[in-house]
C-alpha positions as CSV (number, residue, x, y, z in Angstrom):
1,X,18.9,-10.6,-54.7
2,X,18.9,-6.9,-53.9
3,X,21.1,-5.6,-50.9
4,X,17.6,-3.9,-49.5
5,X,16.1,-7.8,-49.8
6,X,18.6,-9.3,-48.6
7,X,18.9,-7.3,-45.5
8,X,15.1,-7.3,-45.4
9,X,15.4,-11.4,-45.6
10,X,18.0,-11.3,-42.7
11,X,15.9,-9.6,-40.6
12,X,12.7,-11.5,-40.8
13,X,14.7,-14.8,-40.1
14,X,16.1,-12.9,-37.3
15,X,12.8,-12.7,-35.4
16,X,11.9,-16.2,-36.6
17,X,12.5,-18.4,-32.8
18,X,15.2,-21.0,-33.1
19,X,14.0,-24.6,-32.6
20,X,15.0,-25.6,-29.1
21,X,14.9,-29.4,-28.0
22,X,11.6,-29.8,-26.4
23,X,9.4,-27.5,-28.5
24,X,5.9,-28.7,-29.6
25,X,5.1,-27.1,-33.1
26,X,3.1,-27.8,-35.9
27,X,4.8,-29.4,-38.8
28,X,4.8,-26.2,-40.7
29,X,6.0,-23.5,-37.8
30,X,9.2,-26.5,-37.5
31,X,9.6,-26.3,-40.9
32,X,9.8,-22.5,-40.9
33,X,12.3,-22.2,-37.7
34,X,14.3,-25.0,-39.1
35,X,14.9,-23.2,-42.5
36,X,15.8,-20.0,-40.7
37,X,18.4,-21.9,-39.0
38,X,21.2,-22.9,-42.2
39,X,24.1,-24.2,-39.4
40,X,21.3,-26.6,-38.1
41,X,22.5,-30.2,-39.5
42,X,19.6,-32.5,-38.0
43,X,16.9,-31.4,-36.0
44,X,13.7,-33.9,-36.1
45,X,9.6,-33.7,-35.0
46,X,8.7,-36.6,-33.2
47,X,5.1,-36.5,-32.1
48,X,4.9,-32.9,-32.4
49,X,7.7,-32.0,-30.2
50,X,11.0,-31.5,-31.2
51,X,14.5,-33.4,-30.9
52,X,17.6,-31.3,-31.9
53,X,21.3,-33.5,-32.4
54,X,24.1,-32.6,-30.8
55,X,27.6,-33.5,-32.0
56,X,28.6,-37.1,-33.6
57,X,30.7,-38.4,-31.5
58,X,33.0,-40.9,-34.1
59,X,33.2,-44.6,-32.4
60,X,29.9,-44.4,-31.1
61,X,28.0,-43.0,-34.3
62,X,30.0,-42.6,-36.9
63,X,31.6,-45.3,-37.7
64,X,28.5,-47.3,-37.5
65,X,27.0,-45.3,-39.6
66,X,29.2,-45.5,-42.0
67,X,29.0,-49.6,-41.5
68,X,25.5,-49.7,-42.4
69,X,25.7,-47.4,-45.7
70,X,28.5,-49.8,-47.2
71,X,25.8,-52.8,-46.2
72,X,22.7,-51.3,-47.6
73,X,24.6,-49.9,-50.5
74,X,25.8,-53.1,-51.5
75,X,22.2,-54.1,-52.0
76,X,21.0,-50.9,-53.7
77,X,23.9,-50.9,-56.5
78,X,22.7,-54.3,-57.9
79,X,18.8,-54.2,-56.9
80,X,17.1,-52.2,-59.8
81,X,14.0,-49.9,-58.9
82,X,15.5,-49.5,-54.4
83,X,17.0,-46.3,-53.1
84,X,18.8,-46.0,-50.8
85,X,19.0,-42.6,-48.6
86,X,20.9,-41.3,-45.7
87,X,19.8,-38.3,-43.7
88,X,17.3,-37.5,-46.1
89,X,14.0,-34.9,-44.3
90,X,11.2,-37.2,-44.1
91,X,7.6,-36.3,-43.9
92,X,5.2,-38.6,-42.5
93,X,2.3,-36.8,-41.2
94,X,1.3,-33.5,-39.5
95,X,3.4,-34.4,-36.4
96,X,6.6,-36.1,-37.4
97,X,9.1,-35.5,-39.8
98,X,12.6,-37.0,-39.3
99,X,15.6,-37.9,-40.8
100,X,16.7,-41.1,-40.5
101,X,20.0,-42.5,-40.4
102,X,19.7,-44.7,-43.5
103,X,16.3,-46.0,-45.2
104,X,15.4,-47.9,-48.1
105,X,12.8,-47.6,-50.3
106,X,10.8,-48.8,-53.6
107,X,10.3,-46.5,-56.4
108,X,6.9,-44.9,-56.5
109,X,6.7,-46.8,-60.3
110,X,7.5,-50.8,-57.7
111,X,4.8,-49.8,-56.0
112,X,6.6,-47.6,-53.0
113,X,4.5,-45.7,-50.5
114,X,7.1,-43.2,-49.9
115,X,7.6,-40.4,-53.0
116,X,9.9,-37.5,-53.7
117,X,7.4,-34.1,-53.4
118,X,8.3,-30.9,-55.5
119,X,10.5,-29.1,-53.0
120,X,12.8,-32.6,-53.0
121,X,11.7,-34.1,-49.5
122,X,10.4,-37.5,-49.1
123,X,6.7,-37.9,-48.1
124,X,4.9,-41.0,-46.4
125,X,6.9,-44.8,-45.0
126,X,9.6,-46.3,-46.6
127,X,10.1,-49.5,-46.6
128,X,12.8,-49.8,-44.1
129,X,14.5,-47.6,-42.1
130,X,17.6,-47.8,-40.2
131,X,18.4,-45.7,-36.9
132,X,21.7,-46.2,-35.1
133,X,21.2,-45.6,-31.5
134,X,24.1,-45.5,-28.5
135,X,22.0,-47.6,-26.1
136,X,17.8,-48.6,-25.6
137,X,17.2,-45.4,-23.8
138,X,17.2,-43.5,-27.5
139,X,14.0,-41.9,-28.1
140,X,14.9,-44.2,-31.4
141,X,13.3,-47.4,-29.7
142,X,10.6,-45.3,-27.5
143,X,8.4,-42.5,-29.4
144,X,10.2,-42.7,-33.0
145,X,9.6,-46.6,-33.1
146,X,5.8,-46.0,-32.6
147,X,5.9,-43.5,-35.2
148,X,7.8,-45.9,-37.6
149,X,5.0,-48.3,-36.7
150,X,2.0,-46.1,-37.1
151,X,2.8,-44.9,-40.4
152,X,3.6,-48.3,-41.8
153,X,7.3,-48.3,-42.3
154,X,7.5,-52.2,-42.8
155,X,10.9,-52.9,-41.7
156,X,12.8,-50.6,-38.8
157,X,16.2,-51.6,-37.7
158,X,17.9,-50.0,-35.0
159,X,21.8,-50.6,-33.8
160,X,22.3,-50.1,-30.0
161,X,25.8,-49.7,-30.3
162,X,26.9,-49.1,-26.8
163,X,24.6,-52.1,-26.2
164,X,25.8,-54.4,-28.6
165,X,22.9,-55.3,-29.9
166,X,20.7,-54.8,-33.2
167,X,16.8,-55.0,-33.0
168,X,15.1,-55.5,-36.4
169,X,11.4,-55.0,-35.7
170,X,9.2,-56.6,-38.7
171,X,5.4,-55.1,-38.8
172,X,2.7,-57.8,-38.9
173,X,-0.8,-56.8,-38.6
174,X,-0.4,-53.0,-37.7
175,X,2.3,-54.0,-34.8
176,X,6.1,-54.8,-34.7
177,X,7.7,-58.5,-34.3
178,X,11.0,-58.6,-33.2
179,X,13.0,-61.0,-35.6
180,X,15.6,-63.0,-34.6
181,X,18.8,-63.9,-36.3
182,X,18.7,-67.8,-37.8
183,X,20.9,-70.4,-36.7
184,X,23.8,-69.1,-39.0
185,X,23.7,-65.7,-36.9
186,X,21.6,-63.8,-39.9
187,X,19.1,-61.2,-40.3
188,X,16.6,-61.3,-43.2
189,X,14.5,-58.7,-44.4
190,X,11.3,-59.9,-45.6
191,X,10.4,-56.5,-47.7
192,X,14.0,-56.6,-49.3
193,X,14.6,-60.3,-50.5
194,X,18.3,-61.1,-50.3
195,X,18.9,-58.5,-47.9
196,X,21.1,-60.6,-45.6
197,X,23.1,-58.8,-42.4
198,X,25.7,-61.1,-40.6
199,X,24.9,-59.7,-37.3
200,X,28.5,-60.9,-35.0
201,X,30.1,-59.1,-38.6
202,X,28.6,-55.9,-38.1
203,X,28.8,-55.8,-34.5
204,X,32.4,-56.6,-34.8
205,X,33.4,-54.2,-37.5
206,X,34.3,-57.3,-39.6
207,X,32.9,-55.2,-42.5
208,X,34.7,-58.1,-45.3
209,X,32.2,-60.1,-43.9
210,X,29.1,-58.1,-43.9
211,X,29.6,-57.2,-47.6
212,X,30.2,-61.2,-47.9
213,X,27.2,-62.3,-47.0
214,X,25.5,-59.6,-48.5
215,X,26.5,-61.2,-51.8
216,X,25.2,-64.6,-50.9
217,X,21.8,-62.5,-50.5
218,X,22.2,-61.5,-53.9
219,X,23.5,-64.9,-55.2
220,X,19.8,-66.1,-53.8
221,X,16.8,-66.9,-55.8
222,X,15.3,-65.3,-53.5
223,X,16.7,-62.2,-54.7
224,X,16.4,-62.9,-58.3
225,X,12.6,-63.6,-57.6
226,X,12.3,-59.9,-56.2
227,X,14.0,-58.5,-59.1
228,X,11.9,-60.3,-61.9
229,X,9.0,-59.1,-60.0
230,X,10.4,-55.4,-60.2
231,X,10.7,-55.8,-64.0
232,X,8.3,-58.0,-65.0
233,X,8.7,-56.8,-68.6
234,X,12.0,-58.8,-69.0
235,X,10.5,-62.1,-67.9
236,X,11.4,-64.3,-70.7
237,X,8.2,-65.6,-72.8
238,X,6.2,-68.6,-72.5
């Protein structure tokens, strides 16, 4: 680029507003003040207002975060046709566009609702999305979870962690069902078969024990079941 366009560049994106917590844009004006502002790491349109992150504070977020990545990537590096994402911009309609703390999704090819669009952002629900929250006054389980719900994102977890608590919402007939962890304290995903979370494990940091039992999941026939339906060109013949 030219020194005369690149100063010319500069300049428009100086007169471009900042995003400010609070704002209510369109989806495209947020889009526009969001690229102007490079040192902006998250910044999210909820209901056509907008929510700007502060710092990550490291017990509280981080850490946690980091917890649910080595779960769900457990399950993505053996589950053919799932990705996994973390942070990644997504677009769900005219009004919202977030970035979750971790999702999972099908491949457009297994039937996934969510797809990569030309200027590499994700477009419409996936399949499960994971938000780690410090308590239940987050705007994660108030206008983000209705969003989640409206636009069909099947499965939306969400880790209070100053709370010590994890609510795994499950959507049944356009609304979300709270699930509840089975007599040997596990969560289930019904999208993701063999998707297993040892909830006490998680909460506890016992992170050898979350990865254990994500195995079992793997071990199940349930899981196998999921991933012969993936590739149903490898089921053996008649």
């Amino acid at each position: 680029m030219a020194m005369s366009d690149r100063a010319s560049s500069l300049a428009e994106a100086a007169r471009i507003p900042w995003l400010e917590p609070g704002d209510r844009l369109t989806r495209p004006e947020f889009e526009r003040r969001y690229e102007a502002m490079p040192h902006l790491k998250k910044a999210e349109l909820v209901e056509g207002i907008v929510y700007v992150s502060t710092r990550v504070r490291h017990t509280s977020h981080g850490q946690p975060h980091a917890s649910v990545l080595g779960w769900l990537g457990q399950y993505r590096a053996v589950t053919a046709g799932v990705e996994l994402a973390a942070g990644s911009t997504v677009r769900l309609d005219l009004d919202n566009e977030v970035q979750p703390d971790a999702l999972l999704r099908l491949e457009e090819a297994r039937g996934g609702r969510c797809r990569v669009t030309e200027d590499d952002y994700l477009e419409g629900p996936p399949e499960l999305v994971v938000e780690v929250a410090s308590s239940s006054a987050s705007y994660d389980l108030h206008a983000k979870l209705g969003v989640y719900r409206r636009s069909g994102v099947q499965e939306y977890v969400v880790w209070r962690v100053l709370e010590g608590q994890i609510d795994w919402f499950l959507l049944e007939e356009g609304e979300y069902v709270r699930l509840a962890p089975d007599a040997a304290g596990l969560l289930r995903s019904r999208v993701f078969p063999g998707l297993w979370l040892a909830v006490q494990a998680l909460l506890t940091g016992d992170q050898q024990a979350v990865l254990a039992t994500v195995q079992e999941g793997l071990a199940s026939p349930e899981h196998a079941a999921f991933v012969q339906q993936q590739h149903p060109a490898d089921r053996p013949s008649p």
